[in-house]
N, C-alpha and C positions, 0 to 999 in steps of 0.2 A: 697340091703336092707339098708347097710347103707348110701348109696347117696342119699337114697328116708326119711332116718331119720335125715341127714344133712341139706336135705332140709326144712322140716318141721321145723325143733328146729329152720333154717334162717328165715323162714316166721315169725315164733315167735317173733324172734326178732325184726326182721322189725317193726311187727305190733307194738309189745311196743314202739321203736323206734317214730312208727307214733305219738302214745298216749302221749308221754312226748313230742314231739314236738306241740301238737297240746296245752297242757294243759299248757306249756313255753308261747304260744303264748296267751293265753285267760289272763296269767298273767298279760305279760305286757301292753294288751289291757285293761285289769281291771284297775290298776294304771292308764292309760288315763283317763277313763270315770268317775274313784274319780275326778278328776280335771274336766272334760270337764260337767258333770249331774249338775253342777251349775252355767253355762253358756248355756243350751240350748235352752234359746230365743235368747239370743245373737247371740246364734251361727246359727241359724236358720233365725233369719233376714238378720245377716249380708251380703250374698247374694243373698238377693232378691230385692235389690234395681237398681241394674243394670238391670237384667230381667223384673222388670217393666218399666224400663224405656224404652226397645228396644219396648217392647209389645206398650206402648202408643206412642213411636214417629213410629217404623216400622209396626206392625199391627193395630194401630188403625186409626194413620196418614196413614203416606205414601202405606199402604196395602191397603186402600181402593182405590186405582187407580189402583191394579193389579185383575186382573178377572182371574177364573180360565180359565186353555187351552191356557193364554197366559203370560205366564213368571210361571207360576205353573200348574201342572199337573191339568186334571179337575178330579180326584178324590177328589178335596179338593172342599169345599163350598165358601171358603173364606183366603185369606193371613194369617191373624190371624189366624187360626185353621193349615194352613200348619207349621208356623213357631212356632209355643207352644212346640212340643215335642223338636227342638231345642235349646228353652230356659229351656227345665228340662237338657239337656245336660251339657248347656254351663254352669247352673250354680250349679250342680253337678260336674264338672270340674275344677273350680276356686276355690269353698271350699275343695276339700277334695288337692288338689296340694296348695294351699296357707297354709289351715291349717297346714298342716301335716308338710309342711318346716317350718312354722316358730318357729311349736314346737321343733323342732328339734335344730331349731337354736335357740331358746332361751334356750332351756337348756346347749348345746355347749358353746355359745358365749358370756352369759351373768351370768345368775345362777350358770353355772359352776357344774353341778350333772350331766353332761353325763356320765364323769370317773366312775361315781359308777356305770351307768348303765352297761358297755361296759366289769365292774370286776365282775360281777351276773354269774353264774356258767349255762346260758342259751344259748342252738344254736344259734348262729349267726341269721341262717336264722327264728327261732323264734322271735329275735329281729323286724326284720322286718315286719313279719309277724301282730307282735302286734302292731307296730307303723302307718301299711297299714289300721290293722280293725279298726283303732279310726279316721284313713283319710275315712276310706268308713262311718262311722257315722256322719260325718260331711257332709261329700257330701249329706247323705240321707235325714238330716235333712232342709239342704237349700233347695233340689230340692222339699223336702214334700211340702213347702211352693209354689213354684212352681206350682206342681200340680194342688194344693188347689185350685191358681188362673186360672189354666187352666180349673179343673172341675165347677167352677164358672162361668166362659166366656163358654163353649160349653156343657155342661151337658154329656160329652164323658167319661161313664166310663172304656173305656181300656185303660185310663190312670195307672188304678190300677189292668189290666191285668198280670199274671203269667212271660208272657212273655217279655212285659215292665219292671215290676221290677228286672228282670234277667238282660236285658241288663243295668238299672239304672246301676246295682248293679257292674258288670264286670266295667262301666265305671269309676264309681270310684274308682274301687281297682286299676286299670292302673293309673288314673292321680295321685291318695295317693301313691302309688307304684312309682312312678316316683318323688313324692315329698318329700318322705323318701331319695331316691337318691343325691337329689339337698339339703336337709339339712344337710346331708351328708360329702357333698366336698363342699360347698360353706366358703368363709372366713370371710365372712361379711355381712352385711345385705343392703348393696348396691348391691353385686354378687347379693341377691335373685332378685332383682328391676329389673336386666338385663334378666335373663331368662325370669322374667313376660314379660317383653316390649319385648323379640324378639323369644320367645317359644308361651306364653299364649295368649299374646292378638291377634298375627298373628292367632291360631290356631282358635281365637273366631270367624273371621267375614269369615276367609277360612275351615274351618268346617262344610260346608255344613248346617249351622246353620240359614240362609236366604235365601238357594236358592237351588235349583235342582241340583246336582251335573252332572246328566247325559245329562244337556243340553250347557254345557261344549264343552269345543274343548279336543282332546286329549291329547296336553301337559299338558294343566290345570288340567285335569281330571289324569295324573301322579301324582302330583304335590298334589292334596286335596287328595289323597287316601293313599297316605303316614300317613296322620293325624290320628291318632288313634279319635280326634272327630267326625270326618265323619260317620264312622262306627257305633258309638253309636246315632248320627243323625240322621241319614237314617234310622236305626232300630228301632227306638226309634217313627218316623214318619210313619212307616209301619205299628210298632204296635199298634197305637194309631187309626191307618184309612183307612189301606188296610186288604186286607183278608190276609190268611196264605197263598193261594195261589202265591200271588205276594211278599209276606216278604221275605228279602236278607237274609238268615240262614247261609252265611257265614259271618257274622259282629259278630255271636255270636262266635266262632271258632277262629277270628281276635283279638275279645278283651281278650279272653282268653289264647291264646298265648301268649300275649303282656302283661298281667299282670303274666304270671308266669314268664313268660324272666324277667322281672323288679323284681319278687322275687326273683330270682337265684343270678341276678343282686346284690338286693340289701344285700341279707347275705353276698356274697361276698365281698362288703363294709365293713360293721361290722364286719367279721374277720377280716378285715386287718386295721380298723378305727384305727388312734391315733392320739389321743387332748391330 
């Protein structure tokens, strides 16, 4: 009787436990979005200009010489329509890892108000928590634009399917989760430059982002499944234009491992950060 009422009063606690981590977290995501909700055209264009540019030089150019059945699967219609959901990927990926480091970094490196964050009486892992939700709002806001011009160009709306927005959504908590990381430990704002150029931009055009992963040799196909953008790629292209029958349901399970690994990850930074 009393093991069974030790437990209960732990569940208790737990639960509270959960609720002040959870409402730690909506905090310091609050404090973002005061700064970020008067910036959100800004923030919202600013990548969508790369994505139109693949669209017109790769799918509108050079995709017109690839036919489906040969160099793309023939469940597609057309190159542009295979490669769309890769460009809500790639540029869901670049805002919510760019944004989220450079907030970071500029609060660290330049402003100089991290130390007050870091002396806030709130979990570590809250910390992160709040600084990953205001990276996945950024991601969601560039890739909306995205969308916009994918439902424009093909009138396809599982773009705005349950199961699309779920994987959107896991992919930007991994890449802001990962971006929190690298604001983190970075010293400078040349370190950020380097991980873009040998992390980010490798991962845009090896990401499964232009092309079939599974028609790959096997080392390759090591090699691009390592990437956490593949997985949102692929899934992301599944769910856009094949049935549920044929959708990779392990991509959702992949990115959601991998974003909680990178919160674990990154409270464990913010315990131990010192600026």
């Amino acid at each position: 009787m009393k093991f069974l009422t030790a437990l209960l009063w732990g569940n208790k606690f737990k639960a509270s436990q959960l609720q002040l981590l959870l409402a730690d977290s909506l905090t310091i995501f609050w404090g973002e979005w005061l700064d970020l909700r008067v910036r959100v055209a800004q923030v919202a264009a600013s990548g969508l200009v790369s994505p139109l540019i693949y669209i017109l030089a790769f799918g509108l150019g050079l995709g017109s010489s690839i036919r489906p059945g040969a160099g793309i699967s023939g469940n597609y219609d057309n190159y542009l329509e295979f490669m769309l959901p890769g460009m809500v990927a790639l540029s869901s990926m670049t805002i919510s890892f760019a944004g989220t480091t450079f907030s970071i970094c500029g609060d660290r490196l330049f402003s100089k108000t991290f130390e007050e964050l870091l002396l806030t009486p709130i979990h570590p892992l809250a910390l992160h928590i709040g600084k990953m939700l205001a990276g996945v709002v950024r991601g969601l806001m560039t890739s909306g634009s995205v969308i916009l011009v994918a439902l424009l160009l093909t009138r396809n709306w599982h773009f705005l399917s349950p199961l699309f927005l779920l994987l959107l959504v896991l992919n930007c908590a991994v890449f802001a989760g990962l971006g929190v990381i690298v604001g983190l430990s970075v010293r400078s704002l040349e370190s950020v430059g380097l991980y873009n150029n040998f992390v980010i931009i490798p991962m845009s055009f090896l990401g499964a982002t232009f092309f079939d992963p599974s028609t790959l040799p096997i080392a390759l196909k090591f090699v691009v499944y390592v990437l956490p953008l593949t997985y949102a790629s692929t899934g992301l292209r599944a769910a856009a234009h094949l049935p549920l029958t044929q959708f990779p349901w392990y991509s959702v399970p992949v990115l959601l491992v991998m974003a909680i690994a990178l919160s674990l990850w990154g409270g464990y930074k913010f315990a131990h950060q010192q600026d």
